[in-house]
N, C-alpha and C positions, 0 to 999 in steps of 0.2 A: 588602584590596582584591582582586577578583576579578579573572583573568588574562582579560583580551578578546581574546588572541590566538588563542583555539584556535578549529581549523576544522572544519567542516561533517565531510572528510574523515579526521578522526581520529574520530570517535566513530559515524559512520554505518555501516551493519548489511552486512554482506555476509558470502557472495554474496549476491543478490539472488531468493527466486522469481520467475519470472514467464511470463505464457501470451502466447500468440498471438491476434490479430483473430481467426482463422477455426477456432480452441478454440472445444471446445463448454463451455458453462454446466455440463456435468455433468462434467468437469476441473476446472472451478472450486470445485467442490462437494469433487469428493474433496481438493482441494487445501490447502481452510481446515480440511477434516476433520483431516486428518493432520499439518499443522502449525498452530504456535500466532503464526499472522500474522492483518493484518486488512489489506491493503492488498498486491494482486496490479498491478506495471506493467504493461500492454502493451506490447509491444516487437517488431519487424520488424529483423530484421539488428541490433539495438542499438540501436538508436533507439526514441525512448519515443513510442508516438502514441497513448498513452490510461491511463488507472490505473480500477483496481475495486476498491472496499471492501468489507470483510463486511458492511457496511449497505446497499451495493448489493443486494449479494447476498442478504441476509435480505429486503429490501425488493419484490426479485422472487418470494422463495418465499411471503411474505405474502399475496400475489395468488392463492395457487394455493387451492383447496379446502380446507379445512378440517375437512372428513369423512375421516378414512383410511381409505376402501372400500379393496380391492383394485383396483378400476377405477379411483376415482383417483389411485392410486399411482401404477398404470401410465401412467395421463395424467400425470400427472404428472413422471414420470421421461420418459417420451417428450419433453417440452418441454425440459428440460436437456439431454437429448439432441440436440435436434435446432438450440436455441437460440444464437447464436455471440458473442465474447464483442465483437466488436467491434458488437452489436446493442445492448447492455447498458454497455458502458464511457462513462469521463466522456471527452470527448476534446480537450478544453480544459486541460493539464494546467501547471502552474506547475513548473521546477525549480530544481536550487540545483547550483553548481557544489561539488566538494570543497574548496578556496580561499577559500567565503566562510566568515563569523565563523557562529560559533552566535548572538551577539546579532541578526545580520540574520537568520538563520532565526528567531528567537520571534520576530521581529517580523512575519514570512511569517506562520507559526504563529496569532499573535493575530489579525492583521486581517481573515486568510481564514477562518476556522477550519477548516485543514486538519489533518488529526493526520498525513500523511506526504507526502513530499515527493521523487521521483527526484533522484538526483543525479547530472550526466552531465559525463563530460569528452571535449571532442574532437569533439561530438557524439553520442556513447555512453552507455548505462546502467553507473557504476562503484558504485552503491553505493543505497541510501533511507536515508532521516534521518526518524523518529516523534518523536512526542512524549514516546514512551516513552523513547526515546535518550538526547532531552534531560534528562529525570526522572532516568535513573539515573546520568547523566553529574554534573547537580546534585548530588544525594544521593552522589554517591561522591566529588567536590570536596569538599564543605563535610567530610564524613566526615573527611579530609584534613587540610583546615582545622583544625580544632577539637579534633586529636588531640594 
């Protein structure tokens, strides 16, 4: 029988990156660059007022040209420059505290289909929870299990 007691805050990912409303789109860019995340919160003092995914993200650079002149590169890069990210972010965001169960996050998980989720206490951004978390957290239980 599987253990239903563990929580959100034992297995959820920290510290956490994350940008600012008034970050430009080309931070956001160097930021998936350089690490291997897909979901940036927005946050003001700690507090979460908005999240961006790399599908966000992909989804705005889909729009742009499709030519690689050097013109419009430059346009191109000008618009991440100049673009902010709370123009670009979802800001409707669902969280989970550290305290709740992993089963009521897949349940978050499944009906929204979100793949991550802030997790705040007090108010505060202390942590996200993926789906990825969940998988490895699974696969490393049953691992466990089964040994």
């Amino acid at each position: 029988m599987r253990d239903r007691t563990t929580t959100v805050g034992q297995i959820m990912s920290t510290p956490v990156i994350t940008v600012g409303p008034d970050d430009t789109m080309k931070r956001v860019q160097d930021i998936f660059r350089m690490n291997n995340i897909h979901h940036l919160p927005v946050v003001v003092e700690g507090k979460v007022i908005g999240i961006l995914s790399k599908s966000d993200y992909l989804r705005l650079l889909h729009g742009f040209t499709l030519f690689k002149t050097e013109k419009s590169t430059e346009y191109n890069d000008a618009i991440m420059r100049s673009l902010l990210v709370g123009e670009v972010m979802t800001k409707q965001v669902a969280t989970l505290a550290p305290d709740d169960t992993l089963e009521m996050a897949a349940g978050f998980f499944r009906e929204n289909l979100f793949h991550a989720l802030p997790v705040v206490s007090k108010g505060k951004l202390v942590g996200i929870l993926t789906t990825f978390d969940l998988i490895t957290f699974a696969f490393s239980e049953s691992t466990v299990m089964n040994s």
